[in-house]
DRENDRENMI-52992 format. One line per 8 residues: number of its first residue (from 1); their letters; for each residue x, y, z of N, C-alpha, C. Coordinates in steps of 0.2 Angstrom, whole numbers, plus 2048, in hexadecimal, padded with zeros to 3 digits. Each point is the difference from the previous one (the first is absolute). Layout:
<nodes>
NUM	a	X Y Z X Y Z X Y Z  ...
</nodes>
This chain:
<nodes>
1	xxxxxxxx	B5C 135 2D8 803 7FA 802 806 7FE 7FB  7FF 802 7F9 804 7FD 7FB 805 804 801  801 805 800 807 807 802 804 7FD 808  7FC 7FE 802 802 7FF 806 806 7F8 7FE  7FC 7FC 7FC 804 7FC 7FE 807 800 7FE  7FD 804 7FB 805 801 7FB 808 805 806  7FD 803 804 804 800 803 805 7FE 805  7FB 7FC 802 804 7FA 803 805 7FB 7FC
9	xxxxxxxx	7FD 7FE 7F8 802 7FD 7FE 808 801 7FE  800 80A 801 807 802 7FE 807 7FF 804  7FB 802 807 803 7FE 807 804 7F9 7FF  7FC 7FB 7FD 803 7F8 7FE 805 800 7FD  800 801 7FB 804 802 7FA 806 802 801  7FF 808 803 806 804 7FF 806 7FB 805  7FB 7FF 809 804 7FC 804 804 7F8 7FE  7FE 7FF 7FB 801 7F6 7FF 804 800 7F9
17	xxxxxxxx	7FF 807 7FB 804 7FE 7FC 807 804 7FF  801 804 808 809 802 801 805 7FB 804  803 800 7FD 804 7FA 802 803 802 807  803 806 801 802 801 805 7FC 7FF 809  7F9 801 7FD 7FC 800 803 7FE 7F9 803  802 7FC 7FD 7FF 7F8 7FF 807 7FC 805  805 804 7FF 805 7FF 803 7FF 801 807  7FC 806 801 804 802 807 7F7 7FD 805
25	xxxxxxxx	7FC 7FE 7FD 7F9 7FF 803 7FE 7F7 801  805 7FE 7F9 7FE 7F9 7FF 806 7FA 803  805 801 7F9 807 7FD 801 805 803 805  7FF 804 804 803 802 808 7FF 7FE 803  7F8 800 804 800 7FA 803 7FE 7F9 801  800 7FE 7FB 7FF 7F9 7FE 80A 7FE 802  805 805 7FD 805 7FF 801 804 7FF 805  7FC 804 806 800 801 806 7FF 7F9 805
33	xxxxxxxx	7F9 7FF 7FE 7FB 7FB 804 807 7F8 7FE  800 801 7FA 808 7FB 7FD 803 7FE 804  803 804 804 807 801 803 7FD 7FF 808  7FB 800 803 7FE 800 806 7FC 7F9 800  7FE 7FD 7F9 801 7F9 802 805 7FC 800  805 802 7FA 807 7FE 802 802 802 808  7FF 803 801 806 801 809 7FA 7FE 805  7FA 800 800 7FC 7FE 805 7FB 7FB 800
41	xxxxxxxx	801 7FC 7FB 7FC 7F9 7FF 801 7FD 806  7F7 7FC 801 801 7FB 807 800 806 807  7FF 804 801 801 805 805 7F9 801 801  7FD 7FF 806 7FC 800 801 7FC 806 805  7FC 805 7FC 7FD 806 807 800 7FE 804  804 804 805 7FD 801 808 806 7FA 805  804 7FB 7FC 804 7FE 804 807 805 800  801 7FF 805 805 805 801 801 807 802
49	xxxxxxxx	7F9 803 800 800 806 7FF 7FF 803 808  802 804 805 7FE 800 806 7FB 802 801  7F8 7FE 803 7FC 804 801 800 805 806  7FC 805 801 7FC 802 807 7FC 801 801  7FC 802 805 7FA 7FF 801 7FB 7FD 7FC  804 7F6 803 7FB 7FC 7FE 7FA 801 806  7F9 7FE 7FB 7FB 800 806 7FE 7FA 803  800 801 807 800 7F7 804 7FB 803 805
57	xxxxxxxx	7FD 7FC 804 7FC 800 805 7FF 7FD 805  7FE 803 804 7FF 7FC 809 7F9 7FF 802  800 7FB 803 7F7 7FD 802 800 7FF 807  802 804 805 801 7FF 806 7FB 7FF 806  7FD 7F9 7FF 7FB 7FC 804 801 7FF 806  807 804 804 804 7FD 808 7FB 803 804  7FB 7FB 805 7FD 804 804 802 802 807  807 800 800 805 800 806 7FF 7FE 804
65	xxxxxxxx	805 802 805 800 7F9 805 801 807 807  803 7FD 805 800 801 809 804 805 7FF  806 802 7FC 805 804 7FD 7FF 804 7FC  7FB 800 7FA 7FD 807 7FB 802 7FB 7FA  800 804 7FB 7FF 7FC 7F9 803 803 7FC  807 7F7 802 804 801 7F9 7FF 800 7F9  7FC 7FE 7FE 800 800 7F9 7FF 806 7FE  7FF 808 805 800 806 7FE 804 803 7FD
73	xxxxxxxx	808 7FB 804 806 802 7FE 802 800 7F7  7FE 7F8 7FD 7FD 802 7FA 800 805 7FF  7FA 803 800 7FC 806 7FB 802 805 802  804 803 807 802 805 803 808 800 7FB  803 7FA 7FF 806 801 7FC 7FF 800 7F7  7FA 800 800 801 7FD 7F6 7FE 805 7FE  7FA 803 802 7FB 806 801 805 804 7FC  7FF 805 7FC 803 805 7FC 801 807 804
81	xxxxxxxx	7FB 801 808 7FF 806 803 807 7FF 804  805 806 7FE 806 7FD 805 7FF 804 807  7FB 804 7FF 800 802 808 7FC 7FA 805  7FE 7FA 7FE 7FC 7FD 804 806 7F8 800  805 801 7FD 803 7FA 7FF 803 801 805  804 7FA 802 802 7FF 809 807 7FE 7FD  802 7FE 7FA 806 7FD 7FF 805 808 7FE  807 7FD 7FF 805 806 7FC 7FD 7FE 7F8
89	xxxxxxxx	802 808 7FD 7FE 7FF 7F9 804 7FD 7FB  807 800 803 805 7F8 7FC 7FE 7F9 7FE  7FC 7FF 803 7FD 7FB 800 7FD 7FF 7F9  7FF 7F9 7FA 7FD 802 7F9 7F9 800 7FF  7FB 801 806 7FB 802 800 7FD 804 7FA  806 805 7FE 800 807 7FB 7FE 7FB 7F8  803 7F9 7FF 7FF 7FF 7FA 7F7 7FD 7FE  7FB 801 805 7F9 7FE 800 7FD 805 801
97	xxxxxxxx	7F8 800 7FC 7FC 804 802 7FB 7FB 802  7FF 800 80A 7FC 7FB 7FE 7F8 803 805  7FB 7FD 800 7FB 802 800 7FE 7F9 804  7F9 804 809 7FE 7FC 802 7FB 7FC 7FE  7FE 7F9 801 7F9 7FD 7FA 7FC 7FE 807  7FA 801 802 7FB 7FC 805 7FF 7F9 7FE  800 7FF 7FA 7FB 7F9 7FD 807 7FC 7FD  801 7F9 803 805 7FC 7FD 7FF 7FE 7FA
105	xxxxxxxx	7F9 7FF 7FE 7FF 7FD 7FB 801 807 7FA  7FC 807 801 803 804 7FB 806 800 7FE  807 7FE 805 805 801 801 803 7FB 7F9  7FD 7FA 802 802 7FA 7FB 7FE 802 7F9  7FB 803 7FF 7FF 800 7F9 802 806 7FE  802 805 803 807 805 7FC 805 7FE 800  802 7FA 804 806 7FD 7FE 800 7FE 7F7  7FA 7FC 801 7FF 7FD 7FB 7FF 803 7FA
113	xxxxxxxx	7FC 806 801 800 804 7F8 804 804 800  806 800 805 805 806 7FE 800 805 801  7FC 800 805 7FD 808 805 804 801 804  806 7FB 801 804 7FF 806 806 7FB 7FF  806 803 802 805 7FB 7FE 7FE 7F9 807  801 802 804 7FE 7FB 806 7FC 804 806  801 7FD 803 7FB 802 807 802 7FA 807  7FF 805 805 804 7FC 808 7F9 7FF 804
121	xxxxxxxx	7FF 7FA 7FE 7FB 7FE 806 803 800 807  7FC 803 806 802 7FF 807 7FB 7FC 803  801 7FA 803 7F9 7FE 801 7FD 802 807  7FB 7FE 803 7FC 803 805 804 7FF 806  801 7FB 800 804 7FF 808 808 802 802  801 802 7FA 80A 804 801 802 801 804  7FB 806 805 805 803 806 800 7F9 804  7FB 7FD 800 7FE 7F9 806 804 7FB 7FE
129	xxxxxxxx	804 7FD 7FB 802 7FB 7FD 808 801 801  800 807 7FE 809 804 801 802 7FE 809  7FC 801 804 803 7FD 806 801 7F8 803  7FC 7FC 7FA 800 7FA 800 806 7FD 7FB  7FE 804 7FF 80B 7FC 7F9 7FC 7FD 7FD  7F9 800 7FD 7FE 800 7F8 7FD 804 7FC  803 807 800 7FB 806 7FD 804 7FD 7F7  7FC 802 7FD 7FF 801 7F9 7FE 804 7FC
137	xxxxxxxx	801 802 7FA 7FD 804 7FC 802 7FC 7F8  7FD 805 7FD 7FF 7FC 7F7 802 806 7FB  802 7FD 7FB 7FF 807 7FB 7FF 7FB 7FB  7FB 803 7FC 7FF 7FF 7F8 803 803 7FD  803 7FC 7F9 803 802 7FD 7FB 7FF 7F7  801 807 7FD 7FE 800 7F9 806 7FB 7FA  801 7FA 800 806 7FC 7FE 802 804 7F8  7FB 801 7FC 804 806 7FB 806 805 801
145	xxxxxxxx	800 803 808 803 804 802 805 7FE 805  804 7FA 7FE 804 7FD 805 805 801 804  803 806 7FD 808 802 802 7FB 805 804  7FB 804 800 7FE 806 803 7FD 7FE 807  7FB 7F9 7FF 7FF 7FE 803 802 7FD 806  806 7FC 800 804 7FD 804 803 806 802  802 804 7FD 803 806 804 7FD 803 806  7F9 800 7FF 7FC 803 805 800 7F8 807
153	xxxxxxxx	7FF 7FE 7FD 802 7F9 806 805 800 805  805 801 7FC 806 804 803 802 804 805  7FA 804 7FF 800 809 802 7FA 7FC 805  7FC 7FB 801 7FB 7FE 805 806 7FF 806  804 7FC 7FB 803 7FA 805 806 805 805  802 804 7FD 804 805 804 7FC 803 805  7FB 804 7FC 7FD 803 807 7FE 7F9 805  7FC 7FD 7FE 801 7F9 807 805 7FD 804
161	xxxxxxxx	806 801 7FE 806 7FF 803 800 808 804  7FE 804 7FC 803 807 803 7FB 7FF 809  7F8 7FF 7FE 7FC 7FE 805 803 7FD 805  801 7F8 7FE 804 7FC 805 804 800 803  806 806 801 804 803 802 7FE 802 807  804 7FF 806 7FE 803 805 7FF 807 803  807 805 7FC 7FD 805 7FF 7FE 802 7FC  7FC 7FF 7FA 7FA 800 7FD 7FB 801 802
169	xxxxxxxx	7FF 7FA 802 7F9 7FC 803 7FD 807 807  808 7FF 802 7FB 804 808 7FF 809 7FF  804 802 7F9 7FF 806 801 7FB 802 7FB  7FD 7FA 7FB 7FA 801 7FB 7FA 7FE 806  801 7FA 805 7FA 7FF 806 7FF 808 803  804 804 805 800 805 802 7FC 805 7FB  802 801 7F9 7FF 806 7FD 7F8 7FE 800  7FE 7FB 7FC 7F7 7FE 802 7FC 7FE 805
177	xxxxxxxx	805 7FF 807 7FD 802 806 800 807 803  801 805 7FE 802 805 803 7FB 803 7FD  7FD 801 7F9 7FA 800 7FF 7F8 7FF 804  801 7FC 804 7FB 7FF 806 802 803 804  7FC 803 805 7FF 805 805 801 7FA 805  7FE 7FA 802 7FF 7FE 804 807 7FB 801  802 7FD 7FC 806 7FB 7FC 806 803 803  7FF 80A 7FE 805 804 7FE 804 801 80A
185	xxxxxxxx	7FB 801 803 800 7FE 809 802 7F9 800  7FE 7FD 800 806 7F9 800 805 800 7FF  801 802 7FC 809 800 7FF 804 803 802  7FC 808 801 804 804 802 802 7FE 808  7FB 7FA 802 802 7FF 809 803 7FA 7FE  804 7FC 7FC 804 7FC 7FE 7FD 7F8 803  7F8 801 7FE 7FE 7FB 804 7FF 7F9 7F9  801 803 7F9 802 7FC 7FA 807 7FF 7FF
193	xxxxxxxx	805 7FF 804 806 801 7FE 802 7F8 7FF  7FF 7FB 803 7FE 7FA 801 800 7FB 7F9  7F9 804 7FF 7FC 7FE 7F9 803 801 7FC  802 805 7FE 804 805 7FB 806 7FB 7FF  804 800 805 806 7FA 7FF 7FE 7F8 7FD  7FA 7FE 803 7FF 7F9 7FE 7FC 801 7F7  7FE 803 7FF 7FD 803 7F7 806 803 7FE  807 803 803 804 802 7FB 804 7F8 7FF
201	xxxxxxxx	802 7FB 804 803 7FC 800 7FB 7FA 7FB  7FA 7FE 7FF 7FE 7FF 7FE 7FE 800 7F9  802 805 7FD 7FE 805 7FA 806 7FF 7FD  808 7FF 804 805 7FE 7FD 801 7FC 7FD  7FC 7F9 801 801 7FA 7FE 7FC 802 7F9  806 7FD 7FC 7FE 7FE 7F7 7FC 7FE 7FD  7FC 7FA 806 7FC 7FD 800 7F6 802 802  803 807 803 7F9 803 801 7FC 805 7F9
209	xxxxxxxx	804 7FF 7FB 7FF 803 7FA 801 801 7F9  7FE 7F9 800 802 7FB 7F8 7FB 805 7FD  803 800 7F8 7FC 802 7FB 7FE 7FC 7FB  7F9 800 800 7FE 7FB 7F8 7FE 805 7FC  803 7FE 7F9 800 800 7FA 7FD 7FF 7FC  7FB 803 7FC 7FA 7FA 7FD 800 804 7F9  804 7FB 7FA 7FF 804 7F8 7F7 800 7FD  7FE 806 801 7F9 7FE 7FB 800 800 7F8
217	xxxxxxxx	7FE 7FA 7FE 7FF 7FD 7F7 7FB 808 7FD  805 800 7FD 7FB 806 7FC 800 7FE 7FA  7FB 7FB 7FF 800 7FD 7F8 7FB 804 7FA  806 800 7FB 7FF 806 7FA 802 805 802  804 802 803 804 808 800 808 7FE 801  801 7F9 7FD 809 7FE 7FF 803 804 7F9  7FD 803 7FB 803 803 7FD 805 805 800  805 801 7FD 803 806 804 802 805 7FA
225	xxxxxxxx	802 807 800 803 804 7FB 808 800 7FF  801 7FD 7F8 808 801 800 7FF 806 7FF  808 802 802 803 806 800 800 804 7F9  801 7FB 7FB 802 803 7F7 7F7 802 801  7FB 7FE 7FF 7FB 802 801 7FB 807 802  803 7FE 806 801 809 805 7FF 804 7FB  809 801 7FF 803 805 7FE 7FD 803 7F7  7FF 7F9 7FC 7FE 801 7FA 7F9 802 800
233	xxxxxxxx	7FB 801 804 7FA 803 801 804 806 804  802 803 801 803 805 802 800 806 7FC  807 7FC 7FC 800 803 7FA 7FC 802 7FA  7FA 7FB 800 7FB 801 7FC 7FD 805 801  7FE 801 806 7FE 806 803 803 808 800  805 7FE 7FF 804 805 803 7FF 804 7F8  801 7FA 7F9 800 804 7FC 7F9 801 7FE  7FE 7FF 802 7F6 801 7FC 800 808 804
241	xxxxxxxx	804 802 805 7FD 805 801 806 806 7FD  801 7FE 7FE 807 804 7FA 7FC 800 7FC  7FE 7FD 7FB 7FC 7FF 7FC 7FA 804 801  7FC 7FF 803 7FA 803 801 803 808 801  806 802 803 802 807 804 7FF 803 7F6  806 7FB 7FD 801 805 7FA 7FC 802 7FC  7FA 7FB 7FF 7FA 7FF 7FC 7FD 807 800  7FD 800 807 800 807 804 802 806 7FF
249	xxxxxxxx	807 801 802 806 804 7FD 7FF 802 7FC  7FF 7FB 7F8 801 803 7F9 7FC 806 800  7FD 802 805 7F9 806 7FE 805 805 7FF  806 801 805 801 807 7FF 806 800 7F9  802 7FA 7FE 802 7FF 7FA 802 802 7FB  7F7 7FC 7FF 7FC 804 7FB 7FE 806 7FE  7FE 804 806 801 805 801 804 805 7FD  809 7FD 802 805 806 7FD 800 7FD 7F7
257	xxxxxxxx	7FF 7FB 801 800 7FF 7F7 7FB 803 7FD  7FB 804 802 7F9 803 7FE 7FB 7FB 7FD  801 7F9 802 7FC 7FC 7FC 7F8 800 805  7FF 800 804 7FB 802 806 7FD 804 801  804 807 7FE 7FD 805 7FE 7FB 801 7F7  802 7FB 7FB 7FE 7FF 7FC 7F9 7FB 800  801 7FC 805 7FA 7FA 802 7FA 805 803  802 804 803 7FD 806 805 7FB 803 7FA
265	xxxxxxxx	802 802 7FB 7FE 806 7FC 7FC 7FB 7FB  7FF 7FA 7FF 7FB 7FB 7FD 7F9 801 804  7FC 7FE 7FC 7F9 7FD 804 800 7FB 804  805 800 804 7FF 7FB 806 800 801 806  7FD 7FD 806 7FF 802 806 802 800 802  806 806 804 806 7FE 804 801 7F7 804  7F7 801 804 801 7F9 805 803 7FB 7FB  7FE 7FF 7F9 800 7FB 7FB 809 7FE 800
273	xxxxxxxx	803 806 800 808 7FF 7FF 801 7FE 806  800 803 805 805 7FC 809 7FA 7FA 7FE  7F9 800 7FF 7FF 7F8 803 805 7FB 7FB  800 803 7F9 804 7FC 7FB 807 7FF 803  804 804 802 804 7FE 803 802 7FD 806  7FD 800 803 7FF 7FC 806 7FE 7F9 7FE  7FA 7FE 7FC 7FF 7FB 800 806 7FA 7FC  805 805 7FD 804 7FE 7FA 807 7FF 806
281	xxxxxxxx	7FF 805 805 805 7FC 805 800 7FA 803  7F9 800 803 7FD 7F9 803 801 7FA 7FB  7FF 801 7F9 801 7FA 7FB 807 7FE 800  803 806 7FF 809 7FF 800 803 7FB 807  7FC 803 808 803 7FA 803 7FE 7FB 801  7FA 800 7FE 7FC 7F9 7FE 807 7FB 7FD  802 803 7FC 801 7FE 7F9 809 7FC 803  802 806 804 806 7FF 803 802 7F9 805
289	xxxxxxxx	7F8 801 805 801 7FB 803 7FF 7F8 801  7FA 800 7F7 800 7FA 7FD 808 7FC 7FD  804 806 7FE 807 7FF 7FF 805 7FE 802  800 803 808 803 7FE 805 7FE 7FA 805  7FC 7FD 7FF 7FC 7FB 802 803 7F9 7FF  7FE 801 7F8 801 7FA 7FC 809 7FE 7FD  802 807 801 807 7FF 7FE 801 7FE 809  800 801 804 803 800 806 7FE 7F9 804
297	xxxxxxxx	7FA 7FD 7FE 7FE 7FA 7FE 802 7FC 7FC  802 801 7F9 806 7FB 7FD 807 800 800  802 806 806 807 800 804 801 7FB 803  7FB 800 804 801 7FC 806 801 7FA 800  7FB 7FB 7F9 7FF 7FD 801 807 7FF 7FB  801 804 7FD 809 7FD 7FA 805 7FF 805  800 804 806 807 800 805 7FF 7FC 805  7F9 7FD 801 7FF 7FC 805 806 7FA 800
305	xxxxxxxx	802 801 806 805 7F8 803 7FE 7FB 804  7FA 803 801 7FA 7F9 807 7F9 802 7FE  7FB 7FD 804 7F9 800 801 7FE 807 804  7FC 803 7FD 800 808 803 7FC 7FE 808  802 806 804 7FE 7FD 809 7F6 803 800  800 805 7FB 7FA 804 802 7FC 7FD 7FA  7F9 802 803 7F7 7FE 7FF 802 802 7F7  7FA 7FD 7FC 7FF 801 7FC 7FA 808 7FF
313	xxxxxxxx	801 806 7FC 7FB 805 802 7FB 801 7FF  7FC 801 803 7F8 801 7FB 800 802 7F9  800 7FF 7FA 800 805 7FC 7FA 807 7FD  7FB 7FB 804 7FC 808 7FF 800 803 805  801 7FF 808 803 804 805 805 805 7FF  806 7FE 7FC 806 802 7FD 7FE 806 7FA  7FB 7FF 7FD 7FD 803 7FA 7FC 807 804  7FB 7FD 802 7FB 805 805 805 806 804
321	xxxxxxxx	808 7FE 802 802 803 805 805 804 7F9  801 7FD 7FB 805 805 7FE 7F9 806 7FC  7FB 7FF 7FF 7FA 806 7FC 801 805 803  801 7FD 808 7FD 805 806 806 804 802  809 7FC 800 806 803 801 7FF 805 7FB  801 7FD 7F7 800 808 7FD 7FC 807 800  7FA 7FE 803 7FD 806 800 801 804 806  802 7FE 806 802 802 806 807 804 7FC
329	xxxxxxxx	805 7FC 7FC 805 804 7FF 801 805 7FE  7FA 7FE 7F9 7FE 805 7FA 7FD 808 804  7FD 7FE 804 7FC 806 805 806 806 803  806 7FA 805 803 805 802 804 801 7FB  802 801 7FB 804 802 7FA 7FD 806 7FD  7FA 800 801 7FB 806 7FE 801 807 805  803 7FC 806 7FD 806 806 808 802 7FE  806 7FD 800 806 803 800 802 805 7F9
337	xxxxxxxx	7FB 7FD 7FA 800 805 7FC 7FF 806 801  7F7 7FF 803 7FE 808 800 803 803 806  806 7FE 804 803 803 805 808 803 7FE  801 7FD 7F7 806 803 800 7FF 807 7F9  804 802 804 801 806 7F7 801 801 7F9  805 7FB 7FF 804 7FC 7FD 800 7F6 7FD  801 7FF 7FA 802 7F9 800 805 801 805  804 802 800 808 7FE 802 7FE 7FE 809
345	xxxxxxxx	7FC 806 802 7FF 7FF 807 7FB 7FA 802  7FB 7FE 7FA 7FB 7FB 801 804 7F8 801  805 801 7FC 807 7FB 7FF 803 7FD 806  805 806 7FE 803 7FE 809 7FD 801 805  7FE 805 804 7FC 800 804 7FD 7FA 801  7FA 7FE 7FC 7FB 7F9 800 805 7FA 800  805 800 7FE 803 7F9 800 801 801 808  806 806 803 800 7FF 808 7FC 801 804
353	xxxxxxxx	7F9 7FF 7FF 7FA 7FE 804 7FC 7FA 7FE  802 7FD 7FB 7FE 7FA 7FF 803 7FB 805  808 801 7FE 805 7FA 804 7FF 804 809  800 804 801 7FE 800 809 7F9 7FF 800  7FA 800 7FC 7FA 7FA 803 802 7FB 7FF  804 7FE 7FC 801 7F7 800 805 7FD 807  805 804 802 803 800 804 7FB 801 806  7FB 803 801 7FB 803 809 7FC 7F8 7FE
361	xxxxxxxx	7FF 7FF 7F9 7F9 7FB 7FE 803 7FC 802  806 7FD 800 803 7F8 800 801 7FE 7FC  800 802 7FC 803 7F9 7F9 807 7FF 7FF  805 803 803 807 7FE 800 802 7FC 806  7FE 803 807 7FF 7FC 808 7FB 801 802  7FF 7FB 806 7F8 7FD 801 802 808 807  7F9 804 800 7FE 804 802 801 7FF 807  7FD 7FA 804 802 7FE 805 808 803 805
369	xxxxxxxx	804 803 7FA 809 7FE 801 7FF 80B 804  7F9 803 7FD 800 809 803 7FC 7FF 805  800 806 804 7FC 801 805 7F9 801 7FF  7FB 7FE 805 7FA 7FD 800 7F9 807 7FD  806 806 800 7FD 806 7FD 7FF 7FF 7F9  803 7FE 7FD 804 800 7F8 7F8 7FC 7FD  7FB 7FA 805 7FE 7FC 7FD 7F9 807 7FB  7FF 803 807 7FA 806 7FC 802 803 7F8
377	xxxxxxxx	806 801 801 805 803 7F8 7FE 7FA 7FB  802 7F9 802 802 7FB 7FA 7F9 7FE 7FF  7F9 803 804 7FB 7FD 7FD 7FE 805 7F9  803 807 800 7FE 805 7FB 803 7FE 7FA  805 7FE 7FE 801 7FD 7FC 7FD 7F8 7FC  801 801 7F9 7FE 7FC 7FD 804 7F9 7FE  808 801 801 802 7FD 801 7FF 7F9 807  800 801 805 7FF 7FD 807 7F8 7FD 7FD
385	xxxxxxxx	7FA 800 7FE 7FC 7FD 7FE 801 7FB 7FB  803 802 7F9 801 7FB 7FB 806 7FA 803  804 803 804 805 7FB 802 7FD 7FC 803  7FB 802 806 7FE 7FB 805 7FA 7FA 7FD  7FC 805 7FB 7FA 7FC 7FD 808 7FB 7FC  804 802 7FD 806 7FB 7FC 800 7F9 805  804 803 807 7FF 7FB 804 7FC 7FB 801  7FB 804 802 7F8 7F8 803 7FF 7FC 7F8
393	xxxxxxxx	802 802 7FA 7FF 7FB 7F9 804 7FD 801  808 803 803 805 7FB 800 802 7F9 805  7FB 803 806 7FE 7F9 804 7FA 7FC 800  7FD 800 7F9 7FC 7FD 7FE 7F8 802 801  800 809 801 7FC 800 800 7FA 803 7FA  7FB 801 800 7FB 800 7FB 800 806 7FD  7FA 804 7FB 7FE 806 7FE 7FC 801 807  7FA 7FC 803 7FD 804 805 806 802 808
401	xxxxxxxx	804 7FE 800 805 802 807 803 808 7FC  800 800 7FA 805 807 800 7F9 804 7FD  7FB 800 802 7F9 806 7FD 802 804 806  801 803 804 803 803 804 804 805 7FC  806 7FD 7FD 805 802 7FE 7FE 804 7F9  7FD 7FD 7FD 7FD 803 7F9 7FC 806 800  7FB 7FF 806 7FD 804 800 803 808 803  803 7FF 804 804 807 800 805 802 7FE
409	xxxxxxxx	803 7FC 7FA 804 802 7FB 7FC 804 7FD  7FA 7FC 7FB 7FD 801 7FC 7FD 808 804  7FE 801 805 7FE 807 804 806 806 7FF  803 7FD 803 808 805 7FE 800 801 7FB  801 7FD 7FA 800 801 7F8 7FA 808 7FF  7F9 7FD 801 7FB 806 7FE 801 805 805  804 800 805 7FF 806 805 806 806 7FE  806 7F9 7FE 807 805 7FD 7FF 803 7F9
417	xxxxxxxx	7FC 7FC 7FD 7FF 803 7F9 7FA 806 7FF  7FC 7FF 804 7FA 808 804 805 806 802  803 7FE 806 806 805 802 805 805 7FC  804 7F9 7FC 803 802 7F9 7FF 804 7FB  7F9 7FF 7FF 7FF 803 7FA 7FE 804 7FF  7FD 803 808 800 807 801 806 805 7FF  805 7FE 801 806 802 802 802 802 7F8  800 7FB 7FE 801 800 7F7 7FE 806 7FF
425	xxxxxxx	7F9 801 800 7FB 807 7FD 803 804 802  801 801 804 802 807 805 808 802 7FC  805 7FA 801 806 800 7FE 801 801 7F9  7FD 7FE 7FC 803 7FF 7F9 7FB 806 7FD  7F9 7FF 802 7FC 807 7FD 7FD 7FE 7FA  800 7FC 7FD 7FD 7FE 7FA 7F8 7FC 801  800 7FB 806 7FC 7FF 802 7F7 803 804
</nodes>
């Protein structure tokens, strides 16, 4: 254990007392995060940004009427299956994923925790009410989510207008009469032609399909993420895994300088050296992202111009999650070593696999922005976990809401550095 130290303690050392090294790990992005409070102070995550497939939901209670059941038109339009939708696919249907809910009251309380940006009640008597000129419908709205939300209201309100339209109305009643065998023989002997005209005229009037609106209080999740924020856990990240990469790296180094080869040939056990150097990585970004912390935290508050918008962090939430971020790091920096020939190739190579897992993980744009394949990719990365658990501290949440997060960093970390170190033995041959 003492060798092991000692090795690690070299790792410290060599890395903390070159200045160059200092430069491009500590005071670059501390420099950086600088210049991104300057230009983006006050800017808040997520306003502005366009989303897609937000998730909203239908609770479609219409038990139809004499004429079949409009409120299927809903779920037959919003529905994501476009062979089952009755509408053109111009229509912005495209910007929601939404999903049918049986239970109203489930519905409200994913509103409520954020399981759901909003959700479209239809109520029981719609198709019955619609020939009466007082049908109705409701949507909940998650009020955190205000510009997404109202958006979808929009998109209610349009298709209900689309509804109310005469030919609308009579060629969405046909297409769910025609489904009926029995219905499907009435029409076709035009003995609904009557009806059909008084429900398309009916259905025009503006007044047969008001929309309410109802903000639900989500009290405690007013928090929000600035932008300079984001970005500077980004950053943080993005170098801890540079760090961890080189740490790694230095094996094949050491190697052409024969100094490894001379640790080799002492009474020590191979494992003794990679554990000692491994561990001496892990310290190092310990070490790093104590620095970047504090310095990036006494940035903010020297350039601060107003009251910050976002939660104050957990800090052993914050603590617990960065043990677990460098060891996930430090793991995959292990697997990249024993996968390159070379420092040179462990270098570069590893730097352009770091920045495109930050890129698939999210830490520069919200993941949300790729297609819904990509999400299987951003979860293998370690980045998309430390961001995410970064998030839920930054809207005020605890250590226990990101045990999730930690625990499969922390998994990742033992699995990449098991994998890795195989790869070492095999590669370098000393082991």
């Amino acid at each position: 254990m003492k060798k092991l130290l000692v090795i690690a303690w070299k790792e410290i050392v060599s890395r903390f007392t070159d200045p160059i090294v200092l430069l491009f790990t500590i005071a670059m992005p501390l420099a950086i995060a600088a210049l991104i409070n300057l230009a983006f102070e006050g800017v808040v995550l997520g306003e502005g940004i366009p989303d897609t497939n937000v998730p909203v939901g239908i609770v479609n209670r219409d038990k139809g009427g004499q004429w079949g059941n409009f409120g299927e038109i809903f779920v037959l339009a919003m529905l994501p299956d476009t062979e089952a939708s009755i509408f053109p696919t111009e229509l912005p249907f495209e910007l929601f994923t939404a999903r049918e809910i049986e239970d109203e009251g489930q519905a409200r309380r994913l509103v409520e925790r954020e399981g759901l940006v909003a959700v479209l009640l239809i109520p029981p008597d719609f198709s019955e009410a619609l020939a009466a000129e007082r049908a109705t419908v409701e949507v909940y709205i998650n009020d955190r989510y205000g510009f997404r939300g109202v958006m979808f209201g929009s998109v209610v309100e349009i298709l209900a207008n689309i509804i109310s339209t005469s030919e609308a109305t009579v060629r969405a009643t046909v297409s769910v009469l025609a489904r009926d065998p029995r219905t499907r023989a009435q029409l076709e002997s035009g003995r609904l032609n009557e009806a059909m005209s008084d429900l398309a005229i009916t259905a025009a009037m503006p007044e047969s399909n008001p929309i309410q609106i109802r903000l639900l209080n989500n009290p405690g999740q007013s928090a929000q993420v600035e932008l300079t924020r984001y970005l500077a856990a980004a950053l943080a990240i993005t170098f801890t895994g540079f760090t961890a990469l080189m740490g790694s790296a230095s094996l094949w180094q050491e190697k052409a300088q024969w100094t490894l080869q001379r640790m080799v040939i002492t009474p020590t056990w191979p494992g003794i050296i990679l554990g000692g150097k491994t561990v001496g990585t892990y310290l190092n970004g310990l070490i790093q992202m104590g620095m970047l912390v504090g310095g990036m935290t006494a940035m903010e508050r020297l350039l601060s111009r107003g009251p910050s918008q976002g939660a104050q962090i957990d800090p052993l939430g914050l603590l617990v999650l960065i043990l677990a971020l460098v060891a996930a790091a430090t793991g995959v920096g292990v697997i990249i070593a024993g996968l390159a020939r070379t420092y040179t190739q462990a270098a570069n190579y590893g730097r352009a696999i770091l920045l495109l897992m930050g890129l698939v993980g999210g830490i520069f744009f919200p993941i949300e922005l790729f297609p819904r394949s990509f999400d299987v990719l951003s979860c293998v990365t370690f980045h998309h976990w430390a961001m995410d658990g970064y998030l839920k501290l930054s809207l005020g949440g605890s250590v226990v809401s990101i045990l999730p997060h930690t625990l499969i960093l922390t998994a990742m970390g033992l699995l990449s550095f098991t994998i890795g170190s195989w790869f070492v033995r095999r590669r370098i041959g000393f082991f």
